[in-house]
Each structure stands twice: as structure tokens, then as C-alpha cells.
N, C-alpha and C positions, 0 to 999 in steps of 0.2 A: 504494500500500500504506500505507495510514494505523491498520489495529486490528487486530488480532488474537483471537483466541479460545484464550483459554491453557487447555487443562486438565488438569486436578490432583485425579485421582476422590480419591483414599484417604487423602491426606493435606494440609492444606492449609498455603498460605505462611505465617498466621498464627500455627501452632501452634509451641510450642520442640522444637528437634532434641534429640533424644536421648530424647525421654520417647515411648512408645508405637509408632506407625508413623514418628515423625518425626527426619528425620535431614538429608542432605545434599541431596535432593533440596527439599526447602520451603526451606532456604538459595538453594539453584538458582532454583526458579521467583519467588521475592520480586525476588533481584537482579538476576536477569537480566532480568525486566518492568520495574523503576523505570530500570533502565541504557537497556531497548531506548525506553524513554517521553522518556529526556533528548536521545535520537537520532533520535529524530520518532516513531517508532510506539505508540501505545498499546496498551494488551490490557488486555480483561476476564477476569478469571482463575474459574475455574468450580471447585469443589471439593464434595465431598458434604459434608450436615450431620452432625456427629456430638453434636452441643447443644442446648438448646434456648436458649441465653442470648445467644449471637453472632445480631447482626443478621443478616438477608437480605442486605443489602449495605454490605460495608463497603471502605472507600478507603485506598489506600494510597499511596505516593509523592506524586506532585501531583494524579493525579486516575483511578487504576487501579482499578478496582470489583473486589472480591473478593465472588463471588455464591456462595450457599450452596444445595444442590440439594437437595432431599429427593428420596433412597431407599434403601428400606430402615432398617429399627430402626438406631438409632443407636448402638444395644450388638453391630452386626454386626460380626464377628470382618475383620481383612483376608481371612482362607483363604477364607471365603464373601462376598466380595464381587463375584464376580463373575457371583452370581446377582440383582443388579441391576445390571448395566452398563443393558441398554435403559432400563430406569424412570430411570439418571442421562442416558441418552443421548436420552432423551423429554423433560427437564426442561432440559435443556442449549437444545434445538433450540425448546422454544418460546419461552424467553427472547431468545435471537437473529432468530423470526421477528418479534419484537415491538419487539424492541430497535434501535437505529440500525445500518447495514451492516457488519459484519465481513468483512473480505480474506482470511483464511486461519487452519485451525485448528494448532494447536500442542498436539501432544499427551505429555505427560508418564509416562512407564510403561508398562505393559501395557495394565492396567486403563483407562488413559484413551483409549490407541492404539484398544481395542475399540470403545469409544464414539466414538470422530470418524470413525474406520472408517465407523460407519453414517451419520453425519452428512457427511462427505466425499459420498458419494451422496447423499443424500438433500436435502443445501442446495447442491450440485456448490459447493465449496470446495477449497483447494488444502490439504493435509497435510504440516506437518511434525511427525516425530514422534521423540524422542529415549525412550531406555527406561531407562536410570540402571543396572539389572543387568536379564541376560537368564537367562532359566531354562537354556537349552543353555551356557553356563559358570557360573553356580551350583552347577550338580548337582540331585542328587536326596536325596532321604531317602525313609525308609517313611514317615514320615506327609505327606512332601509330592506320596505318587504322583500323585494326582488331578490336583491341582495342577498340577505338573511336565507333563502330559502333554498339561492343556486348555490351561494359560497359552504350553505350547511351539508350539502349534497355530496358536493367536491371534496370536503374536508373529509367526509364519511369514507368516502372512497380512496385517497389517499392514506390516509390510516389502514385503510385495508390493504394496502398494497404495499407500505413502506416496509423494507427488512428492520430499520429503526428508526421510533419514535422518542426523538429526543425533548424530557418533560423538566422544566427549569425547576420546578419543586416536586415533593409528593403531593400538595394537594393541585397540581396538575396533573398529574399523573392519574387523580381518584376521578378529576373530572373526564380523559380520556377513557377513562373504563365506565364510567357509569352514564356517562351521556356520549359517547360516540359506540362504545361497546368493543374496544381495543383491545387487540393482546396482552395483557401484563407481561409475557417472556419477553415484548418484545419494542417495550418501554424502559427506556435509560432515565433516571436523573442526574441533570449536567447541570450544575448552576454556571451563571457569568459568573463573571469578574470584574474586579475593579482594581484601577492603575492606581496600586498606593503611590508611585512616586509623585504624580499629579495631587491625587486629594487625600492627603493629609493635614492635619491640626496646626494650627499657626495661631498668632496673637490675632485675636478680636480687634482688639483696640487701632494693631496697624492696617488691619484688611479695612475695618471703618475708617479710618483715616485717607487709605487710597478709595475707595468709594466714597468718599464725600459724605460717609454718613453722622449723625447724632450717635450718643450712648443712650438713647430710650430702647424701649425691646423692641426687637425685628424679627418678625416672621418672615416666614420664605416658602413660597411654593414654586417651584422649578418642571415646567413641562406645558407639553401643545395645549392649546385653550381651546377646548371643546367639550361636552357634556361628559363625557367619560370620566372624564380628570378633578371635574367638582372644583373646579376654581370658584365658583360664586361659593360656596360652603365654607371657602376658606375667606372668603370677604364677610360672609355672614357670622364666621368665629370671630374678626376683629370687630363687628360690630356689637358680638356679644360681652366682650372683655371689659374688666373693671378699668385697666390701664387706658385710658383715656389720650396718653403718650405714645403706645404703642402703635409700629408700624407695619404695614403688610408689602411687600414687595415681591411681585408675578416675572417670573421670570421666562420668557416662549413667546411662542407668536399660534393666531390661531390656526388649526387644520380641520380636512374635511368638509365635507358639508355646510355642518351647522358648525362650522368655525367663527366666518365671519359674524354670523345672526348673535352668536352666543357670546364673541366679545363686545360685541355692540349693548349686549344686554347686561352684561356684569361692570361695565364702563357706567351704564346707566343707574343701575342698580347703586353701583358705589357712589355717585350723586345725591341720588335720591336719599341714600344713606349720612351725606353730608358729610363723607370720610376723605373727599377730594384732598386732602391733604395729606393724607395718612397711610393713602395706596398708592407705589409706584411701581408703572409697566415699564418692564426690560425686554428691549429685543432677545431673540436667542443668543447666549455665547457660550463659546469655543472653548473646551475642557481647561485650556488655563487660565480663562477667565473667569468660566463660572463658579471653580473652587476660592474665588475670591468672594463671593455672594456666600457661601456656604461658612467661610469663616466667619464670615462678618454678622452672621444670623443667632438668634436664640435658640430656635424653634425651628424648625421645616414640618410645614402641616402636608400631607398629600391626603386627602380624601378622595382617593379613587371608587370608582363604583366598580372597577373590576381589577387585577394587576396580574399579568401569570408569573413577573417575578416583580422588579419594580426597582431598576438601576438607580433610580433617584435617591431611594432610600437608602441603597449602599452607598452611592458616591457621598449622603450625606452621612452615614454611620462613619466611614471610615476618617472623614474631616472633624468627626469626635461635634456634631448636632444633634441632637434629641431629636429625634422624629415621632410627630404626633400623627398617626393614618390611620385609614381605613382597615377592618381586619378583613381581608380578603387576600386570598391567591398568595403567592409569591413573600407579599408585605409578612404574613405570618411566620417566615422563617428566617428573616431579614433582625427583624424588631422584636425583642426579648421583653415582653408589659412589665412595665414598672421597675422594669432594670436598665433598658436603655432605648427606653422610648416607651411608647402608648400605642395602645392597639384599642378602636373603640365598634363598636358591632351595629352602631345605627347613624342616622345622620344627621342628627340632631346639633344644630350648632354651638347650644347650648353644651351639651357633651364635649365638646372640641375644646369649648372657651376656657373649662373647666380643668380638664389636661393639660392644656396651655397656660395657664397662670399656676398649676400648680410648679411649673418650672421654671418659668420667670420670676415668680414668688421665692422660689427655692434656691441661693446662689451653690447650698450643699448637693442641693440634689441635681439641679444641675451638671457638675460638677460630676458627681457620680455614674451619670448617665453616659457624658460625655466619656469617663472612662469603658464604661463597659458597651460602647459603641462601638470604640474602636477596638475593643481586644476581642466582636463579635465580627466584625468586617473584616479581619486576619485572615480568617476562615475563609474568604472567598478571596478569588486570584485569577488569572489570565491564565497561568502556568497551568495551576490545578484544572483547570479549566479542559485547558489543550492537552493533559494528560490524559483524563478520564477519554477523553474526544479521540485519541490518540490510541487509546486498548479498544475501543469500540470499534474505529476503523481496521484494526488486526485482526480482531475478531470475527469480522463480516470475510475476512478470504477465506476462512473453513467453514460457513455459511449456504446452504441452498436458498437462491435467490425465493424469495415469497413469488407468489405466481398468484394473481383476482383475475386472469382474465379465464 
């Protein structure tokens, strides 16, 4: 097992998390190929064009080709992308008939699960495929019936066919089995990683100094503004708080659909709340940026309504932040209740406010938290990561390929 075939339809490793489709997942596939490259495997990582300006090929780590696909208009929405999965899944397969041998694909999401699906048959290659969120714990919305019901389809089908499904925690793992109805022999759990040399613990006081900030409490939610992510919940906790000093600071930009509608709403919302002073929007930034946000913070709230792992909370554990979230997915084995951080089960703002002041309130507990953040954030690594990733790909050459059709 020496290469790999990574792909990454909708959103590519290159682009910055937080602006558009891009988020934790393009953190994912970047680190986890340069980690699995220092551990002997390489991968070409396959992504749709959505430019004209990024080359056809470009390299990253020591020597990982980031190949750009043409299909479809480059102004296509994610919701209708998966009316070119073939033309990326056509573009994919001739660059590998042409290109040096690939051991096995690695499929990133839905969208790309669809496309190595066809290529699995069609080049007989081994599958593994990880999905980052599944449409059967997301939910649904009215505008995303369509959606919801072809991508649940696809997913289902993919899972049946993958040799391995790779599950960022165990309670992804329980939702693969008990709502898709998945193999368990044939479920790995791999968690991410996070770049301690990037985000680690620094002085408060100098990170708010280079931020321009005050010494009142600062909260911090970090991530795409869209319904999923409960950014208004987190404006709704600063308006529940006794600290009347205290600040909220959003850091991302909106995606999706209801992107735009929902930051327009929570802009409003903070108005109408008469907190226009007390909330400030940050464009996305750039890993050595935003671990300056993260020092400079008391608190990082994430009230997600769903997470299957939820990098935010690592990257904020390991910078030694209290994390106040939602108990869901992922969050649950990140954040240790009441040792280094809060996990709350409803979404009650009031609940949040509560959590929250108990650690701004607290400079011991605090304190505390922040230690066993970080001696909890240890535990996850790029390395460990592409190790695990690394016996799983050996594994699959004395493997009989899975066979759905």
C-alpha cells in the first residue's frame, strides 16, 4: 500500500475553513494526507474546480498533488452538485488510468462516497470512505427534501459497499449501525487531529493586546454561520448573562443555503437585542490566526445541533479554552463535563448563560479547566491519526474486496 486516491468533490484542502463550503472537513483531508505521507503512504487528492486561477495541479506537503476536476459551472451551488458526481467520477478515473498505480480510494462525504462508489467497480479498488455528517442525523428541512432523501439513498448504498467505514467517534459509529444499518466488522474509529504546534496556550493578556481587545470576558464561537452551528444560541447566551461587560465574538462567514438569510437574521436579532456593541463579526482566518482568537477568549461556546467530531473544540481544548457545547456527536469525546469544559443536553440559553458565568465567575476553575483541556487534547494528533489510517490501509491488501453489486 504505497498511494492512495483521496477524494474531496465539493470542497477542496486548499481553500480557508469557514468561508463558503469550507470548514472542518478541508482541515481533515490536508492533515491527514501530509501526516499519512510522513508515515509512508502518499495520496493524490482529487477535488472539483470551482476557478479558473488554481492550477490543474498543485503540491502540497512534500510531494501530494492536489488535482482539480472539471465538472460542472463553477458557480454550481453545493445542493446541485450532485448532478455531476459521474462527469467528476469520469474525470477522476481517467487521470488514475493514466497516472502511476493507486492502492485504494478514500472517499471524503457523500458526494465523493458517490463517485469512488462507481470507481470502486469500475478500477476494482478497495474503498474507504468517511462522511464528516450524515443526512439521517442532520435532519431535514423543507428546502432540503430533495436532498435529504437522494443524499440518504447514496449514503445507504455507499456504506454498503465500502471495504471501510471510517467513524470519527463511537457515537458515530452507533449512528452508522443503527440508522444506516452498517457492518460493525467493518467500521474503524479514527479521530482527527490537531496541530499542537499551531494551537497551543499563550498569554491572554498578549493575544488581547495584539487583537485590540479589552480585559472584560470574551466569548468565542468559531465556525460557518448557518443553522446547524447555532450561532444565534450563542448570541442568545450573551444576552442571557449577568456580565453586562461581556463580549461575544463570531468568528466565519456564512454557508449554504440558509447562510446568507441566517446571518442577516442573527445581525438582526443582535440589534434588536441592543448588544451592537458587545458582538463582533470576524471574517474567517487562517490557522495562525485564529489560534490568536482562541487565546484571547474565556469561553468558546459551540452549540451545535449536530457534530460527528467537532475540530473547533479540539483546536480550542488544546489552546487550554473551556469549551461550553452542545452534547452531541463527536463534542462528547472531545469535552470531559465539568473537568474541562460543559456539555449541556438542551438548548436553552439560559443553560449556556449558566455554564458560562460559572467560568468567568470562577478564575480557579477556570484555571482548572484550562489544564485539563489541554492534557485531554494530547490524546489527539495528526500522527496518531495517520497511524491508525496507516494499519487500516495494510490491512485492506489481505482483504476480499466487499462486492453490492
Amino acid at each position: 500500500m504505497q498511494k492512495l486516491a483521496v477524494l474531496s468533490m465539493h470542497t477542496s484542502p486548499l481553500a480557508q475553513p469557514g468561508i463558503g463550503d469550507g470548514g472542518g472537513m478541508n482541515v481533515y483531508v490536508r492533515e491527514a494526507s501530509i501526516a499519512l505521507e510522513e508515515a509512508g503512504i502518499s495520496s493524490t487528492i482529487f477535488t472539483r474546480r470551482i476557478d479558473s486561477r488554481t492550477p490543474t495541479v498543485t503540491t502540497i506537503g512534500k510531494g501530494i498533488k492536489v488535482v482539480q476536476i472539471e465538472a460542472g459551472s463553477s458557480s454550481l451551488r453545493k445542493e446541485d452538485l450532485f448532478s455531476v458526481v459521474d462527469e467528476f467520477k469520469n474525470g477522476v478515473e481517467d487521470f488514475l488510468v493514466n497516472e502511476d498505480h493507486h492502492d485504494a480510494l478514500f472517499a471524503n462525504y457523500w458526494l465523493s462516497g458517490a463517485a469512488a462508489h462507481g470507481l470502486k467497480h469500475s478500477l476494482r479498488l478497495p474503498l474507504l470512505t468517511t462522511f464528516h455528517t450524515l443526512a439521517r442525523v442532520k435532519g431535514i428541512s423543507v428546502d432540503e427534501n430533495f436532498e435529504y432523501e437522494y443524499r440518504s439513498k447514496i449514503e445507504s448504498e455507499v456504506i454498503g459497499c465500502s471495504d471501510v467505514i471510517l467513524s470519527n467517534s463511537s457515537f458515530e459509529m452507533e449512528q452508522l449501525i443503527t440508522k444506516y444499518d452498517a457492518d460493525p466488522s467493518r467500521i474503524e474509529i479514527v479521530p482527527p487531529g490537531v496541530d499542537h504546534s499551531i494551537f497551543k496556550p499563550s498569554s491572554k493578556k498578549e493575544a488581547r493586546a495584539q487583537l485590540n481587545l479589552s480585559a472584560d470576558p470574551i466569548l468565542l464561537f468559531v465556525g460557518r454561520i448557518q443553522p446547524l452551528k447555532g450561532a444565534d444560541l450563542a448570541v442568545l447566551t450573551l444576552s442571557e448573562l449577568s456580565h453586562e461587560d461581556a463580549h461575544l465574538v463570531l468568528v466565519g462567514g456564512s454557508s449554504g443555503p440558509e447562510g446568507p438569510r441566517e446571518e442577516k437574521r442573527i445581525r438582526q436579532m443582535v440589534d434588536e437585542l441592543g448588544l451592537t456593541q458587545r458582538v463582533t463579526f470576524i471574517e474567517p482566518q487562517k490557522h495562525e490566526k485564529l489560534v490568536n482568537w482562541y487565546q484571547a477568549a474565556d469561553v468558546v461556546i459551540m452549540p451545535s445541533k449536530s457534530e460527528s467530531f467537532g475540530l473547533v473544540a479540539l483546536e480550542a481544548s488544546a489552546t487550554g479554552v473551556p469549551v461550553v457545547a452542545s452534547s452531541v456527536g463527536g463534542l462528547q469525546t472531545i469535552i470531559e463535563h465539568d473537568l474541562s469544559g460543559y456539555l449541556i443536553d438542551d438548548r436553552d440559553p439560559l443553560s449556556y448563560a449558566s455554564y458560562v458565568s460559572k467560568i468567568i465567575d470562577d478564575s480557579n476553575k477556570a484555571e482548572s479547566m484550562s489544564v485539563e483541556a489541554i492534557k485531554k487534547s494530547r490524546s489527539f494528533t495528526w500522527s496518531v491519526t495517520a497511524a491508525r489510517l496507516r494499519r487500516i490501509c495494510l490491512d485492506l491488501q489481505s482483504r476480499s474486496l466487499v462486492d453490492c453489486a
